[in-house]
N, C-alpha and C positions, 0 to 999 in steps of 0.2 A: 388754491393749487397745492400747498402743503399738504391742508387734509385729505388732499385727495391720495396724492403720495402715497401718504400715512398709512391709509386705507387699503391701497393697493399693494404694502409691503405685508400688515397685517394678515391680510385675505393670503395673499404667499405662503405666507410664515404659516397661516392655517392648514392650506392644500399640502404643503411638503410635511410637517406633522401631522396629515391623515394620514398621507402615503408609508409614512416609516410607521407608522402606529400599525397599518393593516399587513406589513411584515411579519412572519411569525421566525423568532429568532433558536438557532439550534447552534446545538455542539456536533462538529465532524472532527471526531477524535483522528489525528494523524501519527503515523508512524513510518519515518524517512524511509521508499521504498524505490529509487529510481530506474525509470523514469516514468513512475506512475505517479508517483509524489515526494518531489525534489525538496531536497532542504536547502536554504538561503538562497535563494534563486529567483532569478527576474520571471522566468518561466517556471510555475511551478507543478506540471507534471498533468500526465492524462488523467487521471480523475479528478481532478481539482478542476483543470478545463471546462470537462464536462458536467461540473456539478457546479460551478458559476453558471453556466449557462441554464441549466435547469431550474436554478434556484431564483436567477433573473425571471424566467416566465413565472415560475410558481409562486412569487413572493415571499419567500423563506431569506433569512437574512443569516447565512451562515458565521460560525466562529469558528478557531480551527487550534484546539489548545494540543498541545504537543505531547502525548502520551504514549509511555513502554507499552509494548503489545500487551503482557499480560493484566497491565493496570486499566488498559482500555477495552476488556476481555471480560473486566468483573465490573466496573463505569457503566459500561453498557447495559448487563444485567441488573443493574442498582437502579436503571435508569437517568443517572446523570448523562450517558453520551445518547444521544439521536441514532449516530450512524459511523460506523467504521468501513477500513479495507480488510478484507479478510476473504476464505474462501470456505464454502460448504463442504467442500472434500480435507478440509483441513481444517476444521472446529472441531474440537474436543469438549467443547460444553456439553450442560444437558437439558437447556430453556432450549423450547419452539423458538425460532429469530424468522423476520420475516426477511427475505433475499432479494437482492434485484438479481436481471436475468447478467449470463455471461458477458463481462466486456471485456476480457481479452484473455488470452487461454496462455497459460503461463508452462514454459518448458521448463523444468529444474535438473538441472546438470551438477555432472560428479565433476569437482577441480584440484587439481593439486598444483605444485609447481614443477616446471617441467622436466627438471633433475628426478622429479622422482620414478627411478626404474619399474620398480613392482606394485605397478594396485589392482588389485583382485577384490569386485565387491563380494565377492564369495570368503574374502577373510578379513572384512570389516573388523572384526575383532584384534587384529592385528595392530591397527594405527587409529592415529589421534583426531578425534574429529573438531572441527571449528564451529561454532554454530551462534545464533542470534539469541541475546535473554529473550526469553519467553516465548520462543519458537516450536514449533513442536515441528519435528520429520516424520509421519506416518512410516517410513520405511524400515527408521532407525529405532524407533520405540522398543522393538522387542530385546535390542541391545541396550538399550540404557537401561531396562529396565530388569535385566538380569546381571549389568556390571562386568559386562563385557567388552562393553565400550566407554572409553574415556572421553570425554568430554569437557571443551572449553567453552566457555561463551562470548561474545563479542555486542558492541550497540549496532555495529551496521554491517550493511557486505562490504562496506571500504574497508574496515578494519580488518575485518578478515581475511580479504584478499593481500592486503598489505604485512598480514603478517606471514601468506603464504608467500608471497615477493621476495620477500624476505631474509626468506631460506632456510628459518628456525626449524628444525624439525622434519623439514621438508622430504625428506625418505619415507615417514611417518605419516604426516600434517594431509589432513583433505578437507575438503566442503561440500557443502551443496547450495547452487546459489540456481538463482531465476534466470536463464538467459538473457531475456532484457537487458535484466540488469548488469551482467556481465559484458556484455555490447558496449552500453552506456558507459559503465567506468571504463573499459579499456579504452575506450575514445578518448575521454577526459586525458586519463594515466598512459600511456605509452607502453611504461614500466611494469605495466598487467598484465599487457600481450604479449610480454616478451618472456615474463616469466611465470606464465601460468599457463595449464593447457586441462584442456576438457579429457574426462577417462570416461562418456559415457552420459545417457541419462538416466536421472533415477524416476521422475515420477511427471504427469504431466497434469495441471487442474486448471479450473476457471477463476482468473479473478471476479469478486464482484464488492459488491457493499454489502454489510451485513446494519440490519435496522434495530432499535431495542423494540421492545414490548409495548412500551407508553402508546397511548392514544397516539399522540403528538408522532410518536416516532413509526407506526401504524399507518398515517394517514401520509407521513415523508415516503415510505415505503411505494405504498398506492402509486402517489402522485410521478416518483422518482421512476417507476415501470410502465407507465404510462406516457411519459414523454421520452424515455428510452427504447421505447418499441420501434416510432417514427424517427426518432434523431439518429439513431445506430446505420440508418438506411442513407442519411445523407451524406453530402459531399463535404460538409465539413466536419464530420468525423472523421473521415478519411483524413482530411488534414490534419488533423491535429493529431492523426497519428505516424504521419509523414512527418509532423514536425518533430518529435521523439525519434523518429529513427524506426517506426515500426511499420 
């Protein structure tokens, strides 16, 4: 009876190290973006949702190491990262990347706080912008890049919102932040809605994943468009974007 046991723990122990052996293990470089992907959180954000799910059918066994947009920008290109969030209408690279299609189309809005009387994006050059390290504004480019616009930078839209909260500056002081995400903290924060107000949108794009080059990261690409096509259509997409607030 032991060996038999024995045998049948063995034979287990075999089957479960097939099963994780025939995983192919990747890097999904993250960069706190709520509520697409939350930091410290029980739920951690629509695309992470949907790329566990994707990556249970496909056998891909994701990692999720924590990197600044621009570090995970150049990761990707080296091919250390598999796959990030990012969008085609706001890559400045200049490697081919292979794309998933649109999962969710992101509005980005002008914010200041709500004292502040005069914003004119026609006189951008006037006041002081907030922005994300390693961020880039397609809008705002031709301004930074003549020095006409001042520039600070920040690790998250909390931060930036909170310092437009705030008050500092606040005649001056603007952003541009993702809708969503603006939704999402003013629900958390109270103190967002109350002192921040939208002046506008500046620009509207598709989120999606951006893939590396590698074979490996090639074949995530494939696979990841391919069960996106049918999953986009179901009902529990919907939910999961009901659960976000979206």
């Amino acid at each position: 009876m032991l060996l038999l046991l024995l045998c049948c723990a063995l034979s287990f122990a075999g089957h479960a190290k097939t099963a994780e052996e025939s995983k192919t293990f990747i890097n999904f470089a993250v960069q706190y973006y709520p509520p697409f992907i939350i930091e410290h959180a029980q739920e951690q954000g629509v695309l992470i949702d949907i790329f566990e799910l994707f990556a249970a059918q496909y056998h891909y066994q994701p990692n999720y190491p924590v990197y600044p947009e621009k570090r995970s920008s150049v990761e990707i290109e080296r091919g250390n990262v598999d796959v990030r969030m990012e969008s085609e209408h706001w890559y400045r690279g200049t490697m081919q990347m292979c794309w998933s299609a649109p999962i969710y189309t992101i509005e980005d809005v002008f914010v200041t706080h709500k004292q502040a009387e005069h914003f004119d994006v026609n006189g951008l050059n006037e006041h002081l912008f907030l922005g994300r390290f390693g961020y880039t504004y397609p809008q705002l480019e031709p301004y930074f890049d003549s020095n006409l616009l001042q520039r600070k930078d920040y690790y998250s839209e909390f931060d930036i919102l909170s310092v437009l909260a705030g008050g500092s500056d606040k005649s001056l002081a603007f952003s541009i932040v993702g809708a969503p995400t603006l939704r999402w903290l003013q629900l958390k924060y109270p103190v967002l809605k109350s002192t921040i107000s939208v002046r506008g949108v500046s620009d509207v794009a598709p989120l999606q994943l951006q893939f590396g080059r590698t074979q490996r990261a090639k074949k995530l690409c494939d696979d990841f468009n391919h069960f996106y096509a049918d999953f986009k259509k179901t009902e529990q997409f919907k939910q999961i974007l009901l659960k976000y607030g979206l």
